[in-house]
C-alpha positions, -999 to +999 in steps of 0.1 A: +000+000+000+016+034-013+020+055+019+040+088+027+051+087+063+052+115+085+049+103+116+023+106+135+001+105+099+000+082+072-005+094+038-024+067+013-017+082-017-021+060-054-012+072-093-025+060-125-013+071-161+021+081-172+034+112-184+043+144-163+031+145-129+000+157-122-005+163-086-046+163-072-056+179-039-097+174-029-116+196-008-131+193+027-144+159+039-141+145+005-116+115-005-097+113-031-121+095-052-143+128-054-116+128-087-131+098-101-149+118-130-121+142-141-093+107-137-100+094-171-092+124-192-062+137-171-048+099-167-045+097-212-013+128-210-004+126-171+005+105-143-021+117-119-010+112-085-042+115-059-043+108-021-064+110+008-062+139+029-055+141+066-089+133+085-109+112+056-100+078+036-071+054+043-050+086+056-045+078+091-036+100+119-029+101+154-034+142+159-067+157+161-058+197+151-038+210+119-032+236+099-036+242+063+001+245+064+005+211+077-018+196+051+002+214+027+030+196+037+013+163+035+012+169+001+047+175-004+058+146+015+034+128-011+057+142-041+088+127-021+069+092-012+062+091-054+099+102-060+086+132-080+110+162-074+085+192-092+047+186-101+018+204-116-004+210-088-047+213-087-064+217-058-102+219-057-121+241-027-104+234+004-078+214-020-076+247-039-062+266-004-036+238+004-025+241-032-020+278-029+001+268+006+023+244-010+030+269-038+041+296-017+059+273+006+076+256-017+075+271-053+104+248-067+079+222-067+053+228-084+050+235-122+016+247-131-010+252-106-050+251-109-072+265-081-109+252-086-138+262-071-117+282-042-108+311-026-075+331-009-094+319+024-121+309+040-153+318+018-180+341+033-212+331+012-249+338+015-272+306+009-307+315-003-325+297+021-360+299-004-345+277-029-329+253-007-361+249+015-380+242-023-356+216-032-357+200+004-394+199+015-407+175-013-377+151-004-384+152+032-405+124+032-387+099+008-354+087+037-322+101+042-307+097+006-335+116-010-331+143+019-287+145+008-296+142-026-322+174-028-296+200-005-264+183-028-286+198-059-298+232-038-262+242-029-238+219-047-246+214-082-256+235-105-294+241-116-296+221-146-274+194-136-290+152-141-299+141-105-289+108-117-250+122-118-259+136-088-274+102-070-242+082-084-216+113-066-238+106-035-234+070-032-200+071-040-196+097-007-215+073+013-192+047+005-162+065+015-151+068+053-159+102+066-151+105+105-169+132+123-138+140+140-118+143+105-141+168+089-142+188+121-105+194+121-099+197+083-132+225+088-109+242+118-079+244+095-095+265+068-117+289+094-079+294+111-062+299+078-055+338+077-056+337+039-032+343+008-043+375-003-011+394+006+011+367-006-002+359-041+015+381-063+050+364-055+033+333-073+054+327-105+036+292-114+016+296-142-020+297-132-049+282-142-086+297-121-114+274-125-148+285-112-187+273-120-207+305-127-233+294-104-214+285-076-230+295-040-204+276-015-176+297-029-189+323-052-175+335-082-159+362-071-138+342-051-120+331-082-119+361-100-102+374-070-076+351-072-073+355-110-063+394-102-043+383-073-022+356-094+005+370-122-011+362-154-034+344-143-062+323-166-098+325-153-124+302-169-157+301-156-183+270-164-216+284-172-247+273-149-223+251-126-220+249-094-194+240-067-190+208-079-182+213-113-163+181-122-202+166-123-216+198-139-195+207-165-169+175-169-159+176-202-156+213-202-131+215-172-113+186-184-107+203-218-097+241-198-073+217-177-056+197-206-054+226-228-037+247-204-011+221-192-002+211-229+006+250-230+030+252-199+051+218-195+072+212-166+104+228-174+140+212-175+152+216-136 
């Protein structure tokens, strides 16, 4: 079993593909098969390195607080467990922060970076509670899986999006181990994090900004933020998706991603 060893954590971590390393960080609570839909276009050029982050999955860990600086570093010490001295580097949501870390921390690692569906720090958002309560009420009575599946389409997925993608991302979660404790911890490191904003514009990795247009975790203004923020920056956003626009707009993001890769390949160290 493929683990980076830090200690008091263990780092599962697994690749598929071949090509240059392609480095994916997930957001809060999810595991590293949240990637499953974006894996098979990335895995034709790349080898796509994924792993489970502190507090959810096989990662195990014996400490109960962190810091996005720490989970940062977990990802690092998942470059040195695959023997990969520089990566490109995308981070979704909370994924999207510790990707920002690492490339601050430790620029001579990471080749291109993309920062989906994220922010310089922890998002402040305004959920409209009349749309969510429409989506929720007639699923009330249906059991628990109807109940996740109606607030997953109210605040997760874009309007338009096939419930039936939505179902399969659902099951998929359920299947996946979650802790309580985990989730509460990874949520504590991004409320701590005091945010990138200041920092950003020594970023020299060229940088890709994904974002769904409709978006209401982390709003779109979020990325376009980080897109004046960032040197050069790229911004695309996905039309009518939401935060989790790997279901929403798959094909689309995986095209914005492999086009921008194949125009900025790791350079010769």
């Amino acid at each position: 079993m493929p683990v980076a060893d830090r200690g008091h954590t263990q780092i599962f971590w697994e690749e598929q593909g071949s090509g240059e390393p392609l480095l994916l960080v997930m957001g809060l609570g999810w595991p590293r098969q949240m990637w499953t839909r974006h894996l098979p276009a990335l895995t034709e050029r790349f080898r796509v390195i994924t792993f489970d982050n502190r507090g959810v999955g096989q990662t195990a860990t014996t400490l109960s607080r962190w810091t996005l600086s720490d989970m940062a570093d977990d990802a690092v010490a998942v470059l040195d467990a695959a023997g990969v001295t520089r990566a490109h580097v995308y981070g979704a949501s909370m994924g999207g922060g510790i990707a920002q870390v690492m490339t601050l921390e430790n620029p001579d690692r990471v080749g291109a970076l993309i920062l989906g569906c994220t922010a310089t720090k922890a998002a402040r958002r305004l959920v409209p509670f009349r749309p969510v309560i429409r989506r929720l009420l007639p699923a009330l009575p249906r059991g628990r899986q109807a109940r996740t599946i109606a607030l997953a389409q109210a605040l997760v997925y874009g309007p338009a999006t096939d419930p039936a993608l939505i179902a399969e991302d659902v099951r998929l979660l359920d299947s996946l181990r979650r802790p309580a404790e985990g989730i509460r911890a990874q949520r504590r490191a991004v409320q701590n994090y005091e945010g990138s904003q200041l920092r950003l514009r020594s970023i020299r990795s060229p940088t890709l900004i994904i974002h769904g247009s409709d978006d209401l975790l982390v709003p779109v203004r979020y990325g376009e933020e980080l897109a004046r923020l960032i040197p050069g920056a790229t911004l695309v956003v996905l039309p009518g998706a939401g935060h989790m626009y790997v279901t929403d707009a798959t094909e689309a993001a995986g095209s914005a991603v492999l086009s921008f890769l194949a125009a900025h390949p790791l350079e010769p160290i």
